[in-house]
TIMI-955053 format. One record per residue: residue in three letters; z, y, x of N, C-alpha, C in turn. Coordinates in steps of 0.001 Angstrom, whole numbers, plus 500000, padded with zeros to 6 digits. Layout:
BEGIN
ALAZYXZYXZYX/...
end
This chain:
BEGIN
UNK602478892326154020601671892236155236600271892785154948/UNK599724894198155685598421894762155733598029894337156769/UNK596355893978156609595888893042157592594559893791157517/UNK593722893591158712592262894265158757591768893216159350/UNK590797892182159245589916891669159896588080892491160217/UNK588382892421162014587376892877162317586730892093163274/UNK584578892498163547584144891410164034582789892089163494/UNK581957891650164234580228892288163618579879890752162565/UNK578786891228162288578105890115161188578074888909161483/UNK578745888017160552578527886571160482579438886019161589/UNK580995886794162249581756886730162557582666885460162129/UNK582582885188160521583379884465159906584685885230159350/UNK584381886594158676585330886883158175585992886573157262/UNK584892886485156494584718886038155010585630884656154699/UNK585175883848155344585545882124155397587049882699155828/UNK587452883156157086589063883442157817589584883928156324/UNK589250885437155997589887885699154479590174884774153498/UNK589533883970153017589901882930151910590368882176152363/UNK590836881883153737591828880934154307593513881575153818/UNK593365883027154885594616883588155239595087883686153139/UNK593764884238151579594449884385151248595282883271150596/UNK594852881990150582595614880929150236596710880984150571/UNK596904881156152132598408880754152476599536881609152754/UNK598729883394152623600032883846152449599915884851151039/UNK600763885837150775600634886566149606600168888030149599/UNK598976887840149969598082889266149889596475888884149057/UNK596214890289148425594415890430148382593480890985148839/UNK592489890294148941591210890474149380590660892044149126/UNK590126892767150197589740893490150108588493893779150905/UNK587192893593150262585945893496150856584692895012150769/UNK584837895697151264583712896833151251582039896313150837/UNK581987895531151665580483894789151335580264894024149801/UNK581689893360149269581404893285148195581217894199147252/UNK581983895156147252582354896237146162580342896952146351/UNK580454897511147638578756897932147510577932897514147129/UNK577525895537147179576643895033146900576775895404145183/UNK578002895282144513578075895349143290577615896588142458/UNK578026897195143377577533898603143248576043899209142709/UNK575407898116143890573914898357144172573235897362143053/UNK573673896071142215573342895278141668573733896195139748/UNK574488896999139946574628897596138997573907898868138434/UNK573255898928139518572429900823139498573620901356139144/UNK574279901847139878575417902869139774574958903976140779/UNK574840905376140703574972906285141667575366906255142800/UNK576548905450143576576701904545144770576153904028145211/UNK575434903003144161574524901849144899573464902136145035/UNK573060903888144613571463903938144947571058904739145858/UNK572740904965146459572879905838147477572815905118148526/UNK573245904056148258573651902438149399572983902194149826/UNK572004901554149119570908900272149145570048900809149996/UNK569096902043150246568089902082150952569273901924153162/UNK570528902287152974571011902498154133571446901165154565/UNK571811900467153758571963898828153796570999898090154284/UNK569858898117153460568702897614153679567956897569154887/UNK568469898952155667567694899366157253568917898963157453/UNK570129897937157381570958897707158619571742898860158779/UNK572280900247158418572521901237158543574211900823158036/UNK574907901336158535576433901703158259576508902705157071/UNK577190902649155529577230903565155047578330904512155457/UNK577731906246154925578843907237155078580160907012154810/UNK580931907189155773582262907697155666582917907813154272/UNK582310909131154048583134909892152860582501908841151344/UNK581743908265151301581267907049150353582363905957150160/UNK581994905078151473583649903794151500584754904368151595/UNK585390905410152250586709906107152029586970906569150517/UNK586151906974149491586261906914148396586627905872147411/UNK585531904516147760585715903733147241587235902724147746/UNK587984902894148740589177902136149535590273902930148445/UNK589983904468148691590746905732147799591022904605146540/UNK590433904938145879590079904663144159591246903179144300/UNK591062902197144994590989900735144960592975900856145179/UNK593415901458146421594442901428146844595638902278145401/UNK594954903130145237595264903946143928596284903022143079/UNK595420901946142562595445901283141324596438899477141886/UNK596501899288143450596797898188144443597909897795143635/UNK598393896670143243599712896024143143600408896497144401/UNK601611897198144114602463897834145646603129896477146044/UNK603448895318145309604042894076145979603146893079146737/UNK601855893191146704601324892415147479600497892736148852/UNK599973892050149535599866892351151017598083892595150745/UNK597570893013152165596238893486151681595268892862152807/UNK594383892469152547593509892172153784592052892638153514/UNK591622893328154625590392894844154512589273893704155241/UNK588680893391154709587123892883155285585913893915155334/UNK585378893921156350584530895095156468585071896486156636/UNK586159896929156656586931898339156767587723898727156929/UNK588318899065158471587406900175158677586229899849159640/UNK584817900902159491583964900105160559583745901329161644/UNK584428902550161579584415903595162841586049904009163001/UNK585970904684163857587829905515164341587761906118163604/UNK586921907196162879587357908001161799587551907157160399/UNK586841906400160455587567905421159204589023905192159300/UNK589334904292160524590464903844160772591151904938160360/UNK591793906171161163591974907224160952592391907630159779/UNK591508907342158752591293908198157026592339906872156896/UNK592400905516157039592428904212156535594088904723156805/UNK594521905498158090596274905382158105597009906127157340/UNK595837907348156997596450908365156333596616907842154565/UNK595510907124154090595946906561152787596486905645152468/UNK596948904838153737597699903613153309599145904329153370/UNK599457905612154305600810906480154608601098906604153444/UNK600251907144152616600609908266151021600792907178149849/UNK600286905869150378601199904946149362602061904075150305/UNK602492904487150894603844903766151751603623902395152545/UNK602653902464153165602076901141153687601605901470155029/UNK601339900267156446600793900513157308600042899088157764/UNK599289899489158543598979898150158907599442897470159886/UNK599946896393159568600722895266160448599726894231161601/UNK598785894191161254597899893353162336596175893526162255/UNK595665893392162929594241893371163582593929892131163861/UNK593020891668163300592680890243163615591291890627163857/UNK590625890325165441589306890663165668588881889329166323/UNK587760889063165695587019888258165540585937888591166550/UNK585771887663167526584919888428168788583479886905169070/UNK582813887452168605581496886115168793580461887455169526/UNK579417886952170108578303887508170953577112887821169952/UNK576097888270170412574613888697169848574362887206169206/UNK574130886746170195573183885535170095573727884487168883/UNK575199884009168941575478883565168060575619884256166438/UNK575412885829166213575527886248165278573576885988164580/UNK572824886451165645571788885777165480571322884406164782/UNK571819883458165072571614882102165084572755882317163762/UNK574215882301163183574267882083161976573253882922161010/UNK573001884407160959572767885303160141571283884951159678/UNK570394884130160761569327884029160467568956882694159673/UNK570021881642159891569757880265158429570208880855157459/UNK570706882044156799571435881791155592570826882487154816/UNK571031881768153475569969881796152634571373881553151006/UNK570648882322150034572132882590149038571113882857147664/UNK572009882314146564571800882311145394572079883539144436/UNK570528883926143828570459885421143752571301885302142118/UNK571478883995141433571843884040140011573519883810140114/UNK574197882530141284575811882810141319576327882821142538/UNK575652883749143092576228883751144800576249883087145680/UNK575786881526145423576436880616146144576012881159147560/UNK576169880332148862575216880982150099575239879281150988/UNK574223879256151683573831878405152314572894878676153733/UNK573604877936154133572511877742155659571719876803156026/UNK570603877009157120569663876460157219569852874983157543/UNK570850874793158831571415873880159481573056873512159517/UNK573993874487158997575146873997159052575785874075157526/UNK574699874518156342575242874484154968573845874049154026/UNK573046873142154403571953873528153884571635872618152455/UNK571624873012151628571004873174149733571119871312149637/UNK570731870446148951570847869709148760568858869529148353/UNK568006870427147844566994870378147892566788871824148477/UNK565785871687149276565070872876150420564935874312149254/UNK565311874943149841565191876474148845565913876469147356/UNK566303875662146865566936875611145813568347875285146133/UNK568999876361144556570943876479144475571150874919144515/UNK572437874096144583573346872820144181573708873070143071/UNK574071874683142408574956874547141353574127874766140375/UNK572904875510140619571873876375139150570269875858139146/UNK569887875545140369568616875244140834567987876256141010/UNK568332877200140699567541878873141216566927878899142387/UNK565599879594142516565465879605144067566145880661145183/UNK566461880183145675567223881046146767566256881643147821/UNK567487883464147740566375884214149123567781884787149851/UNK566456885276150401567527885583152195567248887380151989/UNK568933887861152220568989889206152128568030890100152794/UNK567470891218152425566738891982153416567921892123154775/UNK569288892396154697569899892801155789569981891505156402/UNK569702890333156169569884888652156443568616888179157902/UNK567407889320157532566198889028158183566264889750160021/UNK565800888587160631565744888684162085565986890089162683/UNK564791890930162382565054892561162509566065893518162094/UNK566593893197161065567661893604160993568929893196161289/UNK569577892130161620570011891450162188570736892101163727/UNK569661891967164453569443892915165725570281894260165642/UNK569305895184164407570294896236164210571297896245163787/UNK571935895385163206573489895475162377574388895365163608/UNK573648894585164593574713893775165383574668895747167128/UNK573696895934166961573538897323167436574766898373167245/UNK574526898644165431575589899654164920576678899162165138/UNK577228897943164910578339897259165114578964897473166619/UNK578051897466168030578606897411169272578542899182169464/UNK577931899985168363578343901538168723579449902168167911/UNK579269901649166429580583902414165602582045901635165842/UNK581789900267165647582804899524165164583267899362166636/UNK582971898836167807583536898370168950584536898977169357/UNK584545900203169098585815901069169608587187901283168931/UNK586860900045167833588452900201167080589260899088167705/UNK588706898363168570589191897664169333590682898114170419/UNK589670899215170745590177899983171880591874900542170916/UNK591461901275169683591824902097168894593562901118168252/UNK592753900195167894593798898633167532594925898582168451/UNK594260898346169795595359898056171253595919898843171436/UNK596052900301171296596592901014171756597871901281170563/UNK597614900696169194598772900864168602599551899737168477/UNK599115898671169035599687897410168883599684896435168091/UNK598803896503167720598759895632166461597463894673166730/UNK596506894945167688595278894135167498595425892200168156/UNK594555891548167221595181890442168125593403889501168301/UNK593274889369169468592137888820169812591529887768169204/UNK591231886849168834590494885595168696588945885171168827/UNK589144884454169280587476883770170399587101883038168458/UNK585739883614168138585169883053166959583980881900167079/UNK583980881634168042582338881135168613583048879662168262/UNK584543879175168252584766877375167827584812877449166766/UNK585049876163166299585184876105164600586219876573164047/UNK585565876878162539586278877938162073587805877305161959/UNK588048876129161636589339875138161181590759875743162364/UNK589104875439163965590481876136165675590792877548165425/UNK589673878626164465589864879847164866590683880317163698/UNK591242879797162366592300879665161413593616879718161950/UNK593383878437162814594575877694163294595392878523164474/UNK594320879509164853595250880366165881595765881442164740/UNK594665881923163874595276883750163229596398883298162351/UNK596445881602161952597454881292160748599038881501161606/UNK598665881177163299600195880825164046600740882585164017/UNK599298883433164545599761884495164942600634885480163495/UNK599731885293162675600067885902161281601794885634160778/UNK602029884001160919603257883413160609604490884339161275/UNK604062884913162722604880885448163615605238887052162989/UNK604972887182161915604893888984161742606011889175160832/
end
């Protein structure tokens, strides 16, 4: 089972993914992680990244299609795949059918994750994450056990440049111009399947776990 979860920022992809991969038998496949790593490594990628990240900017095409390339290459062919963050335009999608074709794979479902401005606003702007082991926390619905400091390291914790109010705005911008139309793109091949993200995450599991079971 190939799976794409899509949805603009702070959607709850992330959280849905480590649900779905518990309970069925696929891996995680995250674009945003692989870049951040990228960019935390000074690698030629990430120094290509970081200033387009940083303004909220969608990276190039031919950049993440490389890096999906490389990843699928090397994929265990027995297990199922789930794409967080990618594809985020039709020409992604597009590139995304043609390389999953050439290793014998397609994608079986669309899980889009549909929340508004305002609520992407209101999560993206409490959260606040640990620059030494990732942890992440929010202001009001995850918040530290002491104010600005990790639970697990005591590090002080900061809030991403792409995390801050202004950018925010723009992510959620690029998101309703590149990404919105794979929606369209999804339905028309059959595979996309709606879900309302704005309840808790436990109701919005509880529908993609029934729909997923059905495939």
């Amino acid at each position: 089972m190939n799976l794409i979860l899509l949805g603009p920022p702070a959607a709850g992809k992330g959280t849905q993914a480590q649900w779905i991969l518990r309970d069925f038998d696929v891996v995680h496949v995250s674009t945003g992680d692989m870049l951040r790593k990228a960019i935390a490594d000074g690698t030629d990628l990430g120094k290509l990244a970081k200033p387009l990240i940083d303004a909220g900017k969608l990276v190039p095409d031919d950049i993440v299609n490389g890096i999906i390339q490389e990843w699928l290459r090397a994929a265990d062919p027995g297990k199922g795949i789930v794409f967080d963050g990618f594809p985020r335009t039709v020409a992604q999608a597009q590139a995304l059918d043609e390389m999953l074709a050439n290793v014998g794979r397609k994608i079986d479902a669309v899980v889009s994750i549909q929340v508004n401005e305002q609520v992407v606003v209101e999560r993206i702007g409490g959260r606040w994450s640990c620059p030494k082991d990732g942890a992440v926390y929010h202001a009001t619905n995850c918040p530290p056990q002491v104010i600005g400091k990790c639970d697990r390291c005591g590090a002080d914790l900061i809030q991403r440049d792409d995390d801050k109010p202004e950018k925010i705005v723009e992510r959620y911008k690029q998101y309703l111009e590149k990404t919105m139309p794979l929606v369209d793109y999804y339905r028309a091949q059959g595979t996309l399947l709606p879900i309302d993200g704005t309840r808790d995450t436990q109701a919005v599991y509880g529908e993609i776990q029934a729909a997923l079971a059905t495939l």
